[in-house]
C-alpha positions as CSV (number, residue, x, y, z in Angstrom):
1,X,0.0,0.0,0.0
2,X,1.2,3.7,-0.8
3,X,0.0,6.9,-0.1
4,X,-1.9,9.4,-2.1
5,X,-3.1,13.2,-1.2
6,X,-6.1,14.8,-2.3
7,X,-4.9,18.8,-2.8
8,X,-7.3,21.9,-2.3
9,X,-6.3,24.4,-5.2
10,X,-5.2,27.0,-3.0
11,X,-2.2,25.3,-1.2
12,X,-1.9,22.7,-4.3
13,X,1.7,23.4,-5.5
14,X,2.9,23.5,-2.2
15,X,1.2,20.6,-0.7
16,X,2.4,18.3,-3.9
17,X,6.3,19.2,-3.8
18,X,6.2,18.0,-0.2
19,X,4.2,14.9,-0.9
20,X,6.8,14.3,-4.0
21,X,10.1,15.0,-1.3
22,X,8.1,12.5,1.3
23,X,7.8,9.7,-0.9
24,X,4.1,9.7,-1.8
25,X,2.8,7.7,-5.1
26,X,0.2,10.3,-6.6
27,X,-1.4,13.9,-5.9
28,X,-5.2,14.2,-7.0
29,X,-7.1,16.9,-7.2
30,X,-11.0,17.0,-6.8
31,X,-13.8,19.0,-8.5
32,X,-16.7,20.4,-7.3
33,X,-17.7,23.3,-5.6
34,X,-14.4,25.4,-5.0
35,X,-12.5,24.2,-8.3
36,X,-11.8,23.0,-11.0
37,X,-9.3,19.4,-11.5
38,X,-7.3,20.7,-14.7
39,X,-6.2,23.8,-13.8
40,X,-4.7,22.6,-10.3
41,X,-3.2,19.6,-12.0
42,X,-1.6,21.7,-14.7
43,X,-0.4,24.1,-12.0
44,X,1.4,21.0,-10.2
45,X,2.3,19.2,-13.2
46,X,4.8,22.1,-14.1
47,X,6.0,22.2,-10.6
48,X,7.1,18.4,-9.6
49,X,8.7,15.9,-11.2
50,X,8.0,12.1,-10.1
51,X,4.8,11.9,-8.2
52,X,1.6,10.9,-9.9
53,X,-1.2,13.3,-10.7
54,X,-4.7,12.3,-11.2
55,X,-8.1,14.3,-11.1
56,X,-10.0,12.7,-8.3
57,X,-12.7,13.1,-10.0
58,X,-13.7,15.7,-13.3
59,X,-17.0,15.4,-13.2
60,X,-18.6,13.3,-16.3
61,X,-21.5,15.5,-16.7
62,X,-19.0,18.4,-17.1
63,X,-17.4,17.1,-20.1
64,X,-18.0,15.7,-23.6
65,X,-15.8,12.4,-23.4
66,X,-14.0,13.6,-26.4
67,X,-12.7,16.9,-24.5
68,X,-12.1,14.6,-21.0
69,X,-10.0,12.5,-23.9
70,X,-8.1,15.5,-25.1
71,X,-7.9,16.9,-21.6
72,X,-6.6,13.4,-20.1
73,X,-4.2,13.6,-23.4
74,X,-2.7,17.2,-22.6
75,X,-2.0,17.0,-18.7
76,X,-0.2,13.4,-19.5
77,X,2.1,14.8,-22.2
78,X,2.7,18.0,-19.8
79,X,3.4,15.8,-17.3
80,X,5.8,13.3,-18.8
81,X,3.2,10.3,-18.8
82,X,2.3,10.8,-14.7
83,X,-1.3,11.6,-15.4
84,X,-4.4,9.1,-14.2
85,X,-7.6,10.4,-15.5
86,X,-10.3,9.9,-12.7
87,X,-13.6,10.0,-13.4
88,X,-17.4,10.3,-12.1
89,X,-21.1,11.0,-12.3
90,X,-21.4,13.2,-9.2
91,X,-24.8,13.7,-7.7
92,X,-28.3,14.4,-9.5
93,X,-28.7,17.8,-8.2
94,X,-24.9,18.6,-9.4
95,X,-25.8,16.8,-12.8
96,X,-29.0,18.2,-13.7
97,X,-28.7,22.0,-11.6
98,X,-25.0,22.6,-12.5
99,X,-24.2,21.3,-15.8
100,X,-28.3,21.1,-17.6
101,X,-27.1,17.2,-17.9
102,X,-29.8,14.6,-17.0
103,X,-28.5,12.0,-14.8
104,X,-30.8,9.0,-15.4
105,X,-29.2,5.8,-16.2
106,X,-25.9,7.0,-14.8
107,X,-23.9,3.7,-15.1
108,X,-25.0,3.1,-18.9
109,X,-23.9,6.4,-19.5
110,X,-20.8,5.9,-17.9
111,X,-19.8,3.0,-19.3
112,X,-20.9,4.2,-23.0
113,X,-18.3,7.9,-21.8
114,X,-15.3,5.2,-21.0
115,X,-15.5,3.8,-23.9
116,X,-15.1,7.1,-26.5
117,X,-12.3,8.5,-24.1
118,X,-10.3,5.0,-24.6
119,X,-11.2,5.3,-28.4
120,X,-10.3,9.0,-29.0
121,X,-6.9,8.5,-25.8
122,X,-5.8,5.2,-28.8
123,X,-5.8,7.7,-31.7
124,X,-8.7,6.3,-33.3
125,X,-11.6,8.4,-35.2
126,X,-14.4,8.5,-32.6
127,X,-17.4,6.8,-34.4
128,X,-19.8,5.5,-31.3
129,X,-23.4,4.9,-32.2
130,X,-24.8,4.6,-28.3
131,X,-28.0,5.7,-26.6
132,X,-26.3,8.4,-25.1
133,X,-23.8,9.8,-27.4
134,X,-23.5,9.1,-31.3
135,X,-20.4,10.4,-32.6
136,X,-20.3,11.8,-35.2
137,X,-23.6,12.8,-35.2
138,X,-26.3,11.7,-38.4
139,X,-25.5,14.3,-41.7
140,X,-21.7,15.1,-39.7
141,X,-19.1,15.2,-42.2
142,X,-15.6,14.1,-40.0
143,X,-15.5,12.1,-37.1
144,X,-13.6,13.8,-33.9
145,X,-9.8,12.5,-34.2
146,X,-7.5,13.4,-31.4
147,X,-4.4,15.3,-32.3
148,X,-3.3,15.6,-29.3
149,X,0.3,13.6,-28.2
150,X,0.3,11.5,-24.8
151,X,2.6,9.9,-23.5
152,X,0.1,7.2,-23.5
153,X,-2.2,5.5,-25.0
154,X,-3.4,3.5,-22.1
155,X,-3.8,6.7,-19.4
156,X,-5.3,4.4,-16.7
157,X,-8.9,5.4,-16.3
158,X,-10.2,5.4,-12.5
159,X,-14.0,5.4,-11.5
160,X,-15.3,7.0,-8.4
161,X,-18.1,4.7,-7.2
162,X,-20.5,4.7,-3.9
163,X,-23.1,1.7,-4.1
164,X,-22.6,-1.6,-5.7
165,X,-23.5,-1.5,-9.0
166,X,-21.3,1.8,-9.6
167,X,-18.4,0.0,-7.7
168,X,-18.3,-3.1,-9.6
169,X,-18.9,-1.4,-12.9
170,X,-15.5,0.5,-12.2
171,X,-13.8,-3.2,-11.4
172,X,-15.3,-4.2,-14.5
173,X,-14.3,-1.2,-17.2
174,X,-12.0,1.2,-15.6
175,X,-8.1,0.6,-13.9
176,X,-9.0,1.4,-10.3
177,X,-12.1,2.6,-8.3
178,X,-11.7,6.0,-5.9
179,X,-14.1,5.7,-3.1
180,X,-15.3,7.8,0.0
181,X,-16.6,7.1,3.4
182,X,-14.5,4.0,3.5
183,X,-13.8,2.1,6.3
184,X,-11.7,-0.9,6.7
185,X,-14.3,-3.1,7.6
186,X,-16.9,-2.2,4.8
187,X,-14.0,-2.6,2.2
188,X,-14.5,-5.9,2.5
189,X,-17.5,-5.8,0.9
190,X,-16.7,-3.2,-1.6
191,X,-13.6,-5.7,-2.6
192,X,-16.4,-8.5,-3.4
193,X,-18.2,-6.2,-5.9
194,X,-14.8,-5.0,-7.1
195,X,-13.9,-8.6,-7.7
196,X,-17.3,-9.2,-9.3
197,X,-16.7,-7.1,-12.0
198,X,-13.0,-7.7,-12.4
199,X,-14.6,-11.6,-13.1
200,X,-17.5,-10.1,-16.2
201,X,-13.8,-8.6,-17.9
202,X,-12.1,-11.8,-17.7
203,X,-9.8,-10.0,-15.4
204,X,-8.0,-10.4,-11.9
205,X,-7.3,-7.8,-9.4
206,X,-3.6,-7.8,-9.8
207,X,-2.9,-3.9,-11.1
208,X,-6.1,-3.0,-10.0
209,X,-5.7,0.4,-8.0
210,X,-8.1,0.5,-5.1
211,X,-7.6,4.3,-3.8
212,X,-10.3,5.3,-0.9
213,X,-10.5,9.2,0.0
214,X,-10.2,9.3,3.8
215,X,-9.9,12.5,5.6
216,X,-7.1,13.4,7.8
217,X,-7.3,15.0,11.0
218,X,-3.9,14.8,13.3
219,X,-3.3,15.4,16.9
220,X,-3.3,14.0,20.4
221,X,-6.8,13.9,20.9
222,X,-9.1,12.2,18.4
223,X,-11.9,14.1,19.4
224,X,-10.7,17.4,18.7
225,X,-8.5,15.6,15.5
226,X,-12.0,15.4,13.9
227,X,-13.4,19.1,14.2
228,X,-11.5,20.3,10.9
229,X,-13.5,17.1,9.2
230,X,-17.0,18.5,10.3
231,X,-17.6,20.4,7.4
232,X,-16.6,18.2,4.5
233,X,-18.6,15.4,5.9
234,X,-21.7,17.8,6.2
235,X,-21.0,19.0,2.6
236,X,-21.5,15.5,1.3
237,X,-24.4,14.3,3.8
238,X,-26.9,17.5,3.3
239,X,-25.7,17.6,-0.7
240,X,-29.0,18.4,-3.0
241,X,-32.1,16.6,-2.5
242,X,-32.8,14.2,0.6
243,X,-34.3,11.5,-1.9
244,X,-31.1,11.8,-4.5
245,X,-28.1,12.1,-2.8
246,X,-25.9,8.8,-2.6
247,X,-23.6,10.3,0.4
248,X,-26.5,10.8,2.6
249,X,-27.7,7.0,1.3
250,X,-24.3,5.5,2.3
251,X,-24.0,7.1,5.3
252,X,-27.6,5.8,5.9
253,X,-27.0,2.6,5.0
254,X,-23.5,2.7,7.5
255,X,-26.1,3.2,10.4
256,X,-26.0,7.0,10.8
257,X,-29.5,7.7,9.2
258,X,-30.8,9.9,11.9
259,X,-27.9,11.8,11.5
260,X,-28.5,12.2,7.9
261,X,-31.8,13.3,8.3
262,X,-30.2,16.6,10.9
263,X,-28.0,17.1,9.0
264,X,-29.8,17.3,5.5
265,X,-32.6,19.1,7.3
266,X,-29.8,21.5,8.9
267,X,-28.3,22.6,5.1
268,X,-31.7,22.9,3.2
269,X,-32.5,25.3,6.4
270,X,-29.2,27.4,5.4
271,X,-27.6,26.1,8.8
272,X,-24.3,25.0,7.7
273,X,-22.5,25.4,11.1
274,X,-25.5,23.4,13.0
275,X,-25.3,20.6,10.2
276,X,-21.6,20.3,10.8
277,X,-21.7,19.8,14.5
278,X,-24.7,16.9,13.7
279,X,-22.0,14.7,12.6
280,X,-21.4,12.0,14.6
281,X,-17.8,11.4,15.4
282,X,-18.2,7.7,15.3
283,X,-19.0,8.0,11.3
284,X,-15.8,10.4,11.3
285,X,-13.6,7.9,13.2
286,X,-15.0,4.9,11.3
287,X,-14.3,6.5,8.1
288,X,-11.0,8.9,8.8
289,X,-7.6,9.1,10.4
290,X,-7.5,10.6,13.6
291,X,-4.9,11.0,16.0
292,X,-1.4,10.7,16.7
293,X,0.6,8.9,14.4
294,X,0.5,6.3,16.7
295,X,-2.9,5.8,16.6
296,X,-3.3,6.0,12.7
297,X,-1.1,3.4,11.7
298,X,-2.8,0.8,13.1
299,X,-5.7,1.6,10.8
300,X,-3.3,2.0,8.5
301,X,-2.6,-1.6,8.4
302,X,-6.1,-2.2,8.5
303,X,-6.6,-0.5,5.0
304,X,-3.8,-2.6,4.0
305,X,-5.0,-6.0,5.0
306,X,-8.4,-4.9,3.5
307,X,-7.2,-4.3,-0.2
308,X,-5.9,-0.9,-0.4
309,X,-3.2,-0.1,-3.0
310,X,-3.0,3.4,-2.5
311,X,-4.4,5.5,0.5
312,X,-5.4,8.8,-0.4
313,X,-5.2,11.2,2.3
314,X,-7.7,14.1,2.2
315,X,-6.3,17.1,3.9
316,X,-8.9,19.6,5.0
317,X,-7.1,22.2,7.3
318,X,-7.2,25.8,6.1
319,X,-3.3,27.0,6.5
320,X,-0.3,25.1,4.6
321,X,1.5,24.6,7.2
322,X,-1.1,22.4,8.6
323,X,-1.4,20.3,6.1
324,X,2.2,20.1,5.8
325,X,2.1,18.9,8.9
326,X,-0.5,16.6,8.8
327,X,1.1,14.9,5.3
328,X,3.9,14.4,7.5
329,X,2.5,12.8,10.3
330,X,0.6,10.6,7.8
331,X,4.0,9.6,6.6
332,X,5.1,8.8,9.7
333,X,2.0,6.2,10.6
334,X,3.0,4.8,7.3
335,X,6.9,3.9,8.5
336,X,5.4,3.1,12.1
337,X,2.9,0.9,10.4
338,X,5.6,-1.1,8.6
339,X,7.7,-1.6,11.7
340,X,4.7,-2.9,13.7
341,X,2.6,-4.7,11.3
342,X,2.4,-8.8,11.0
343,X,4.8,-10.5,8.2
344,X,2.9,-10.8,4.9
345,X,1.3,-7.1,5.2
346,X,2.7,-5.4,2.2
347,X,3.1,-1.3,2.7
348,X,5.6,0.6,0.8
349,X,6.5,4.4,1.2
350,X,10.1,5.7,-0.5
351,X,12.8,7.4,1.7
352,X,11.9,10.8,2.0
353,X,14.0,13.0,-0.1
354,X,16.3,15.7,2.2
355,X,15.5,19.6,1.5
């Protein structure tokens, strides 16, 4: 297992070199309601050398799969061949309010987008005739041909996923899933429906990346490790519409739904800072890293045993040199994880490089 870090775009740059000099495998950065994915990756592309970048996740509805094609080709080429392209369908209210994009039949739709962004990444004329998108359009004189030069033909292709058929649709057609609200213990069912659709490809899981998004909050005292985290988990839970939002449905279906229910009620009310104390601290602890890095790494080695190849780390203090900090201590867990665990428990994090 290796570590990964989502960035916010503000401290992006910085956050990134540090997680290159500490050793980590890949820097992502998310979309949504503060940024965009390209322009932070571009910004860290040009300013590191060796560590992995990967959008985690542009936002399907956002894009033609054509332009996530071209865009996938452009940040791997200014990269050197470092890029992942993460994808996913976001939330209905997102789809249909933000981008005008309906979101029914999600997963047909996605599966038909993979497809044209592997067609157009391989160089090939984009000719689909789908229910959802039929390139090139009847009467269209030229089918869409990528000029574009990546490193890559194959850019691996990650699928952010919440309930089962989304998750094994992304062991079935993409390289790796990106998941949130992940616990060790419910991995192990999220690695059954992973498997699942690894078996419909004729495919194992070997080289399959399985990268969860767990939030980060370090200190002595759990408790008050988790009050940066309040907010982000509110975010998710009270997201759109009560009936449509698949945050608020996992967290139900985890056991937290009365919770849910505050703290939707508690956003559509305008009450952001009541809907952030709702949040149980048993959903962020089940879900997160708190602590001492003496405390996370045995979790740490739980994610391991459970099938995580890469651990990405979600930072969500305001300041850099708090989540300098906190990428550091995460490091540390790592090493302290390694030195502690049980022979057979495979964990790898490079020397960190001196300043």
């Amino acid at each position: 297992m290796k570590l990964g870090v989502f960035l916010s775009y503000d401290t992006a740059v910085e956050v990134a070199q540090e997680a290159e000099r500490l050793g980590y495998a890949v820097a992502l950065a998310p979309e949504g309601f503060k940024s965009d994915a390209v322009s932070v990756l571009g910004a860290v592309a040009a300013r590191t050398e060796r560590i992995g970048i990967a959008s985690g996740v542009m936002q399907i509805p956002a894009r033609t799969p054509v332009l996530a094609a071209l865009t996938a080709a452009t940040l791997d080429a200014m990269s050197d061949g470092r890029f992942r392209l993460g994808l996913g369908v976001s939330n209905p209210d997102v789809s249909s309010g933000w981008y005008g994009v309906p979101f029914g039949q999600p997963l047909s739709r996605v599966r038909e987008y993979v497809a044209v962004v592997r067609m157009a990444l391989r160089g090939e004329p984009v000719r689909h005739a789908g229910r959802y998108f039929h390139l090139p359009p009847p009467g269209s004189a030229e089918a869409a041909h990528l000029r574009a030069a990546p490193v890559r033909a194959d850019i691996p292709v990650y699928l952010a996923g919440v309930g089962p058929s989304s998750i094994s649709l992304a062991g079935e057609i993409a390289d790796g899933w990106i998941g949130v609200f992940c616990s060790p213990q419910r991995l192990a069912q999220s690695m059954r429906w992973l498997r699942a659709g690894r078996a419909r490809a004729g495919l194992g899981m070997a080289g399959f990346e399985v990268l969860p998004s767990v939030p980060l909050g370090t200190g002595s005292e759990p408790a008050a490790a988790a009050e940066p985290l309040r907010g982000y988990f509110a975010n998710f839970i009270g997201l759109g519409s009560p009936t449509g939002n698949v945050y608020g449905a996992l967290a139900t279906r985890m056991g937290y739904g009365s919770a849910v229910h505050e703290i939707g009620r508690k956003c559509r009310a305008g009450d952001r800072a009541g809907a952030a104390c709702a949040v149980p601290f048993e959903l962020m602890d089940e879900t997160s890293l708190l602590g001492s890095a003496e405390r996370i790494a045995p979790r740490m080695a739980e994610y391991a045993r459970a099938g995580v190849t890469t651990l990405g780390v979600t930072l969500l203090y305001r300041s850099v040199a708090e989540q300098l900090a906190a990428l550091r201590t995460a490091a540390e867990a790592l090493r302290l994880a390694v030195s502690t665990s049980e022979p057979g428990l495979s964990v790898l994090l490079p020397p960190a490089r001196k300043i």
